[in-house]
C-alpha positions in Angstrom: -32.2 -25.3 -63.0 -34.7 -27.4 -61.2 -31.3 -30.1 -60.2 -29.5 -26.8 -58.6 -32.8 -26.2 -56.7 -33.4 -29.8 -55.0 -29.4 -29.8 -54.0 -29.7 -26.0 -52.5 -32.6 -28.1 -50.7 -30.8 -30.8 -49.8 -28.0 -28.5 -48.2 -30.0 -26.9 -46.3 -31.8 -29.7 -44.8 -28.4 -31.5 -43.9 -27.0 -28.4 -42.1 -29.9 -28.2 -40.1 -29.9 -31.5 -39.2 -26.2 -31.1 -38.2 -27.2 -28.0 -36.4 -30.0 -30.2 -34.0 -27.4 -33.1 -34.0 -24.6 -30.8 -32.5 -26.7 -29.1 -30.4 -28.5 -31.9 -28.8 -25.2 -33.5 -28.2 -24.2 -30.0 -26.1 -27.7 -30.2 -24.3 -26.8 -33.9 -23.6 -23.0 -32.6 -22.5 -24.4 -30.1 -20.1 -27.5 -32.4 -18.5 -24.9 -35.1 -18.0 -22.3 -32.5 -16.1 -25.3 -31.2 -14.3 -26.0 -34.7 -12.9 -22.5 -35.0 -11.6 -22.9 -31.0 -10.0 -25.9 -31.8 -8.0 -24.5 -35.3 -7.1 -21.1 -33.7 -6.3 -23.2 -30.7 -4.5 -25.4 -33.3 -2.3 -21.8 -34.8 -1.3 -20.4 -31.3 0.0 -23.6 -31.4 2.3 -23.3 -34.1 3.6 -19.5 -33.7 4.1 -18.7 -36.6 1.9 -15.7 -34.9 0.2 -13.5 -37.0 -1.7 -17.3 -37.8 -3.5 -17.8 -34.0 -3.9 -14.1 -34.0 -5.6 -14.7 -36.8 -7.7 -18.2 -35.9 -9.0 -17.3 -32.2 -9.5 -14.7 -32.9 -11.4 -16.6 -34.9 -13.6 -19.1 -32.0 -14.1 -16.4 -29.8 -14.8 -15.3 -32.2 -17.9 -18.5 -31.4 -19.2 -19.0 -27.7 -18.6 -15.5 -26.1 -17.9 -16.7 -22.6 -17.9 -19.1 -23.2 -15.2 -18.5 -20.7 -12.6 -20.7 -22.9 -9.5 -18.7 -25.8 -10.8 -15.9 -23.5 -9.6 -17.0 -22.8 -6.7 -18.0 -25.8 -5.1 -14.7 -27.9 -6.1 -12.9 -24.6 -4.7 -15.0 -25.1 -1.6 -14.4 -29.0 -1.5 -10.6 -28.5 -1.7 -10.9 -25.8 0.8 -12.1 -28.2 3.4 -9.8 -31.0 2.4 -6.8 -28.2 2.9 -5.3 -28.4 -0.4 -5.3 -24.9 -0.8 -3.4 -24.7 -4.3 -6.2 -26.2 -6.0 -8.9 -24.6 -3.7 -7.6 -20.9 -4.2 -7.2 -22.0 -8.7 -10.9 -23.2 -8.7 -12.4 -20.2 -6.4 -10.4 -17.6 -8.1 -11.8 -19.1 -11.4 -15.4 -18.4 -10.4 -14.9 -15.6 -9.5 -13.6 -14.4 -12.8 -16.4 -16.4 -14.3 -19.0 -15.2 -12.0 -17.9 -12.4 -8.9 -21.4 -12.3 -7.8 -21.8 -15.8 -6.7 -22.9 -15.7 -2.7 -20.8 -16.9 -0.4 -17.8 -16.5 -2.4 -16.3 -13.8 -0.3 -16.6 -15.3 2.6 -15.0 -18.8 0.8 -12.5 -16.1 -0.3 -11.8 -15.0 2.9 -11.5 -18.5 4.6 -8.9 -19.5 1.7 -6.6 -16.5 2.7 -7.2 -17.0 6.6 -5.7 -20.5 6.0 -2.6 -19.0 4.2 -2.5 -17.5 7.4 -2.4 -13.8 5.2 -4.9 -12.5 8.3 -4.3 -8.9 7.3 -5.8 -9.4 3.6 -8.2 -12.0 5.3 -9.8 -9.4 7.6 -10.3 -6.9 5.0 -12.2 -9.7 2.9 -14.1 -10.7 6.0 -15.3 -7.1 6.5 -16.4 -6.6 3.3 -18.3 -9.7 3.7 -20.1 -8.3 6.6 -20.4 -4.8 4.8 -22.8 -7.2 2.6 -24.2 -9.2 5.1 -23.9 -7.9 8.5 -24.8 -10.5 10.2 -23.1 -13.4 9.1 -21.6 -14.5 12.4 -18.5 -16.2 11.1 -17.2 -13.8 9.6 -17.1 -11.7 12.4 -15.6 -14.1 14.5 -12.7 -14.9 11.8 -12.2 -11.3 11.7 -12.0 -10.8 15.5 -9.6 -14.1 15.1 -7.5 -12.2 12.3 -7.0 -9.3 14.7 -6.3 -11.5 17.5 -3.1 -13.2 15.4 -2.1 -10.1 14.5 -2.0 -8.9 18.1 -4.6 -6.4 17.7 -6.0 -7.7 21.2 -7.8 -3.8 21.8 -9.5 -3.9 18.8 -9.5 -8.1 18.7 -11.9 -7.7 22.3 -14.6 -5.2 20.5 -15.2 -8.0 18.0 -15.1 -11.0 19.6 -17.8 -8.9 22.4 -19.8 -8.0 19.2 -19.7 -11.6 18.3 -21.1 -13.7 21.4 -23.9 -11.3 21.2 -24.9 -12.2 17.6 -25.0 -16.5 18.7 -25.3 -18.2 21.5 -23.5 -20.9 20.0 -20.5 -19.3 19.5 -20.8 -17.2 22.6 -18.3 -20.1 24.8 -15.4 -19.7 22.3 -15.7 -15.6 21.8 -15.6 -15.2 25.6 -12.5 -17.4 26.1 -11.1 -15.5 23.5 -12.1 -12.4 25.4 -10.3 -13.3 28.2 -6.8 -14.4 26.5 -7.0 -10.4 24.9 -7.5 -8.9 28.5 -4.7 -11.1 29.4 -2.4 -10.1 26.9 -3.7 -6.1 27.5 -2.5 -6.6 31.3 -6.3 -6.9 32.9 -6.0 -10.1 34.5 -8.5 -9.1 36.8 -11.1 -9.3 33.9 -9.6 -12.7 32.2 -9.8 -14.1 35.5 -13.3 -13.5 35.9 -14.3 -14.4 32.3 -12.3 -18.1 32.8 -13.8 -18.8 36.2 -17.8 -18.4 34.6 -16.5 -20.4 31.5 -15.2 -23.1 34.2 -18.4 -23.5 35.6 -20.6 -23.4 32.7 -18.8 -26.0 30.6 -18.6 -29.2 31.2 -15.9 -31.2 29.5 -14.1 -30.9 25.8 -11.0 -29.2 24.7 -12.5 -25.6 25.5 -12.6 -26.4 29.0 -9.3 -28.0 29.1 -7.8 -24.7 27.5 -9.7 -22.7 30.4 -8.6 -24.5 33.4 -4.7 -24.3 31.6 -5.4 -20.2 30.9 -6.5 -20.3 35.0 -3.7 -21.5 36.1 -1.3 -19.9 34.1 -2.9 -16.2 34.8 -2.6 -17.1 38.7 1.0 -18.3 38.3 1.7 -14.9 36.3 -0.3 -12.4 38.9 1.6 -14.0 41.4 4.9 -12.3 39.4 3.4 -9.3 38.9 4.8 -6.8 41.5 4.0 -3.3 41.6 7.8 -2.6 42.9 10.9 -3.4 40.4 14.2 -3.0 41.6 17.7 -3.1 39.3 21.0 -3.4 40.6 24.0 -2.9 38.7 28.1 -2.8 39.8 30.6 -2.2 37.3 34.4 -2.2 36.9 36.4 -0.1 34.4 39.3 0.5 33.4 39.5 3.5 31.3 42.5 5.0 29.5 41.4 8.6 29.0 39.1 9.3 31.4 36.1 12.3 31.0 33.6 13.0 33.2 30.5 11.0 32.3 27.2 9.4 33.3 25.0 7.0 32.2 23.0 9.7 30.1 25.0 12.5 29.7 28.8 13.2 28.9 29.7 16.3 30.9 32.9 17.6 29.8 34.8 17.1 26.5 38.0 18.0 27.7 40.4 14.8 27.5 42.4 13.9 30.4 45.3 11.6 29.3 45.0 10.2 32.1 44.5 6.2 33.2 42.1 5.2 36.1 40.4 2.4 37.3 36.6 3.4 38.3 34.0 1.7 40.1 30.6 2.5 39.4 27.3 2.0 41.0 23.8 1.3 39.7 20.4 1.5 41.7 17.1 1.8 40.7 13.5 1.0 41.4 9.8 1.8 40.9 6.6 0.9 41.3 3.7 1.0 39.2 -0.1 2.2 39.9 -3.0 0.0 37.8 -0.9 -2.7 36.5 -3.1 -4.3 35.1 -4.7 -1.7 33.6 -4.5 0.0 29.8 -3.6 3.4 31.9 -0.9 3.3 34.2 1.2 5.9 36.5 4.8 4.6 37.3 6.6 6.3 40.3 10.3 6.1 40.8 14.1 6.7 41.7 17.6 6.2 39.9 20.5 6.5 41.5 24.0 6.7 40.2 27.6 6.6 41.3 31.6 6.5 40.5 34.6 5.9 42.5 37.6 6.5 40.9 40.6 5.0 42.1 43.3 8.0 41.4 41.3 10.8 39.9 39.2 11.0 43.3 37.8 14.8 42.4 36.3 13.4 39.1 33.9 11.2 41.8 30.7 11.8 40.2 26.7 11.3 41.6 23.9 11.1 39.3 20.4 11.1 41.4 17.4 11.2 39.3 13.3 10.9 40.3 10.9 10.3 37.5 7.3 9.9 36.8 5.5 8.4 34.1 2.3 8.2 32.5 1.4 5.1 30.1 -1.5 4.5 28.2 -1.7 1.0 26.4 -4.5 0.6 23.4 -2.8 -1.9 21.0 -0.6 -1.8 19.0 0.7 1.4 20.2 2.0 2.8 23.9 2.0 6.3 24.5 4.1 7.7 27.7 4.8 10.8 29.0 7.8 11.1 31.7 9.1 14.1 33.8 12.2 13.3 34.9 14.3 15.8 37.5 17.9 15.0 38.0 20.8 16.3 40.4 24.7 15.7 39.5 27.2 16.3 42.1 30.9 16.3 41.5 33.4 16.4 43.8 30.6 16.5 46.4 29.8 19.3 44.8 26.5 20.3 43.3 27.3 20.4 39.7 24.3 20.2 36.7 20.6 20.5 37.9 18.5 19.3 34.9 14.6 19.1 34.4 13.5 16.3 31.5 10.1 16.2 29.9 10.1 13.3 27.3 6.9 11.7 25.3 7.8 8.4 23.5 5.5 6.2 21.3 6.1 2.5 20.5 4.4 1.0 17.8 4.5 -2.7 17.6 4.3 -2.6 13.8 3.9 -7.1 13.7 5.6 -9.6 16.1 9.2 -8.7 14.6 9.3 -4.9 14.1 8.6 -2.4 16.7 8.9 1.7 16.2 9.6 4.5 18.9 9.0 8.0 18.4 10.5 9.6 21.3 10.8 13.8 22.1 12.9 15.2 24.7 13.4 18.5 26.8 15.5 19.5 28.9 16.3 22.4 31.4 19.8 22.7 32.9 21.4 24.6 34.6 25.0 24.3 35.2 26.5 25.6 38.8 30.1 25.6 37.6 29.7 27.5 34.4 26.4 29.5 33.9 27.4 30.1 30.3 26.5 26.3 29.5 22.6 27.2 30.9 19.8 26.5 28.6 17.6 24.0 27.0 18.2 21.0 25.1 15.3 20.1 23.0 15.4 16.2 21.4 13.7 14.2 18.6 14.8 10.3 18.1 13.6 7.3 16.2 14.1 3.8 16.4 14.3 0.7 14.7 14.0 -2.8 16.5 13.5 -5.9 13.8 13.5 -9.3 16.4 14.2 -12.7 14.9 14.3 -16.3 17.0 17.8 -15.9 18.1 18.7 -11.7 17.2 18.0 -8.5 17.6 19.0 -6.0 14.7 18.4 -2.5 15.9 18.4 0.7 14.1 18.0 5.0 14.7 18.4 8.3 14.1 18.0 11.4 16.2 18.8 15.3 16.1 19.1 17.7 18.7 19.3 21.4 19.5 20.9 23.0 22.6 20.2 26.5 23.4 22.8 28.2 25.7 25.7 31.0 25.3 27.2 31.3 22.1 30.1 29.1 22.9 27.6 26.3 23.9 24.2 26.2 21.1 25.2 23.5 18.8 23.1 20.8 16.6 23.9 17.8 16.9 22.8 14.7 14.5 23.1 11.1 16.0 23.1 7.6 13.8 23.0 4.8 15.8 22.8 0.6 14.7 23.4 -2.2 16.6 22.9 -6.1 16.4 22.5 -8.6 19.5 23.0 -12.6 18.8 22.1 -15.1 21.3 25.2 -17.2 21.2 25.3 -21.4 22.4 25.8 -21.5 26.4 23.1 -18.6 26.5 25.8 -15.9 26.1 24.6 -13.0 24.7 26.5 -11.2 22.2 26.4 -7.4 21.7 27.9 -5.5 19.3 26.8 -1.5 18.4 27.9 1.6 17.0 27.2 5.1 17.3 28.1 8.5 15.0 28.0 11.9 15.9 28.1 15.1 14.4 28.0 18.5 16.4 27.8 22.1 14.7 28.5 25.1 17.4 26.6 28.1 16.4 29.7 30.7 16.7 32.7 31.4 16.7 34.5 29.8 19.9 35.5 32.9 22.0 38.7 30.9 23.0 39.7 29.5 20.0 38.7 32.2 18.3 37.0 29.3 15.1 33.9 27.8 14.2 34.3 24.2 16.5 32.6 21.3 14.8 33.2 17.4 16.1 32.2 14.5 14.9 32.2 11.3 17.3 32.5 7.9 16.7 32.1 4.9 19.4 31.3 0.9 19.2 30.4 -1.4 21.9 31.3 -5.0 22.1 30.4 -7.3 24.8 29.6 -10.9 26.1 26.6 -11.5 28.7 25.1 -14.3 30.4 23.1 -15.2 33.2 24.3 -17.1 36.0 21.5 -18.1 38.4 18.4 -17.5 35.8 16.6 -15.5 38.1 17.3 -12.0 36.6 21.0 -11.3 36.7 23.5 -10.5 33.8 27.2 -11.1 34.1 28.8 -9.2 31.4 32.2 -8.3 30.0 32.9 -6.3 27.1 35.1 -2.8 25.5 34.0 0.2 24.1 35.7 2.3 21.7 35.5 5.8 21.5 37.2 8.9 18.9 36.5 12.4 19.3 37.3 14.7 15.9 37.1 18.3 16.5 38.2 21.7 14.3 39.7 22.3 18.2 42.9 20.7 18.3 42.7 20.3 22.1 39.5 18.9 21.9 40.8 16.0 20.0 40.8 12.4 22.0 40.5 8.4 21.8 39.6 6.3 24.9 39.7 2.5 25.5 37.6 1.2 27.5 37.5 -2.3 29.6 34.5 -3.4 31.7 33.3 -6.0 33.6 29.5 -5.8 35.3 27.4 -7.6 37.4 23.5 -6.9 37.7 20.6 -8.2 38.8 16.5 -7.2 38.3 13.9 -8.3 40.6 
């Protein structure tokens, strides 16, 4: 009994002692990986960071699970820009610990590098939520919005910004003027640049100012209030309808061949260029000569007015547009347009427009056809280096007699390549389906068409100074419950124009 007693003794004294041995070894452990955290932390300080690396990575052999161990490696690699390892070790510490300060904003700046500056602004933000005045991130996040293209709301920040330190004050206001640049306010840039000029006094920032100087003078130079387009085209069409640039007037089919001339004038001029609201002012002028069907001569005059308002990334206009077609010398179609648009540059590759449309018209060869026309579209433009892929839908309602209200839905697609020689290839499609209200009074059925039409062509500039040589064919079927109103037509073209 007394032999069972001194060995229960004995077992407990050598656990115990196991227990100090083990844990004294862990205590060592840890005050050893210590040592090599606050070496490796003196060596971040001091910038020294292949020491930081080396020394933290040490600790980290002896505590694993430290989360400030984490951190600072995370940090080091951060610096160093291996940002595998940097966003492994930060995202580890934050698992271990997500309250460690400073580790949004290290967060942030791992993300901004990736150059994700979408999910990097919203981290920056909530950085400043926590600390609102922690100047850098507010300047990354005015420098996430300006990479974005957000220069409207990239200007508020970067203001915001020089305000909070003085320090930082030279590069936000440089910034500030690229963003009233790029918002059409050279005016303001220009004024910003030239006080930057004379308060710097050499470096790289100054270098970059005298460049953005010159450049902005080079471009206000270009920027003329009055634009002016000029277009001449050649056709030769093998079923020839009465047309214009923006409205088909007649469906009746011809059978007829013709060669036809066509002329193409425009110009404008614009009120506060260079400012977010603008009023543009202008004419458009439009003509055919046709070579054997002299009475389908047609003239197209059109005044508009527009009102734009730029705050990135959208653009809101509203236009008014009254147009005149004569035919024959002969007063033909008198049409009022009203038409809002919005264009939504959605990142540097894909832009959006909303546009509406309504019309008035009234038709001096057949009152029947008076009414309104009233217009919703959208559209698709995706950009790459070399192409344009372009994609939209609209549907419309006209309101006339009975023999002339239809719907009418429109699916449109289209893809331009920029081709060696800098030709320009175009190739686009279009399909239409029309539903008349009634019964056709003539016909005496319900008339329905459907429409289908592609474009190919070839374009290039000759002189680089605004002018488009193009040749190309068009394609065009007309499907109707109305036998007669049944037609194809071919068409050839060659065009010359020129913008300036």
């Amino acid at each position: 009994m007394a032999s069972q007693t001194v060995d229960f003794i004995k077992q407990i004294i050598i656990t115990y002692m196991l227990i100090l041995f083990i844990s004294g070894i862990a205590i060592a452990e840890f005050q050893k990986g210590g040592a090599y955290y606050d070496l490796g932390v003196f060596a971040f300080e001091d910038k020294k960071y292949e020491e930081a690396q080396d020394y933290l990575t040490k600790a980290l052999t002896h505590m694993p699970n430290d989360p400030f161990c984490h951190f600072y490696i995370g940090r080091t690699y951060l610096e160093i820009d291996n940002l595998s390892l940097a966003r492994k070790h930060l995202y580890k510490a934050k698992e271990l610990n997500p309250h460690i300060y400073g580790l949004t904003y290290e967060l942030a700046s791992l993300i901004f590098k990736e150059k994700d500056y979408a999910s990097a602004f919203q981290l920056f933000e909530k950085n400043l939520t926590d600390n609102p005045g922690h100047v850098l991130s507010s300047y990354h996040a005015a420098i996430c919005l300006f990479n974005q293209k957000y220069y409207q709301k990239a200007l508020s920040y970067f203001k915001k910004t020089s305000e909070l330190n003085p320090y930082i004050k030279n590069n936000c206001q440089y910034y500030m003027a690229i963003c009233y640049t790029q918002l059409g306010n050279t005016d303001s840039s220009l004024e910003i640049l030239n006080q930057l000029k004379d308060h710097l006094q050499s470096g790289q920032l100054k270098d970059d100012v005298l460049k953005w100087i010159k450049l902005i003078q080079t471009m206000k130079k270009k920027q003329k209030p009055f634009q002016f387009f000029m277009k001449t085209e050649y056709q030769y069409n093998d079923n020839v309808l009465l047309q214009s640039p923006d409205i088909e007037l007649e469906d009746q089919k011809t059978d007829t061949k013709d060669s036809i001339v066509s002329a193409y004038f425009s110009g404008d001029y614009t009120f506060f260029k260079e400012k977010p609201l603008q009023f543009q002012a202008g004419y458009k002028h439009f003509q055919t000569f046709h070579h054997d069907l002299t009475e389908y001569n047609m003239v197209a005059s059109t005044l508009f007015f527009n009102i734009v308002y730029q705050f990135e990334p959208l653009v809101v206009s509203l236009g008014y547009l009254p147009a005149h077609y004569w035919v024959d010398s002969k007063l033909f179609l008198r049409r009022h347009r009203i038409k809002p648009e919005l264009v939504w540059a959605v990142n540097d590759n894909l832009h959006y427009t909303l546009s509406g449309q309504y019309d008035t018209q009234s038709w001096l060869q057949n009152h029947e056809k008076d009414g309104h026309l009233i217009a919703l579209s959208n559209d698709f433009y995706y950009k790459l280096k070399h192409t344009l892929i372009f994609a939209g839908f609209s549907a419309e309602e006209n309101h006339a007699s009975r023999d002339h209200s239809f719907e009418q839905l429109k699916f449109n697609a289209g893809i331009s390549i920029m081709l060696p020689w800098k030709v320009k290839c175009h190739l686009s499609g279009l399909y239409a389906s029309k539903r008349y209200e009634g019964i056709d009074s003539v016909y005496g059925i319900k008339r329905k068409d459907t429409k289908k039409f592609s474009s190919l062509s070839l374009a290039k500039t000759l002189f680089d100074r605004g002018d488009l040589l193009k040749i190309g064919c068009n394609y065009t079927e007309n499907n109707s419950t109305i036998n007669d109103l049944d037609y194809k037509k071919n068409i050839t073209l060659l065009s010359y124009e020129v913008r300036f």
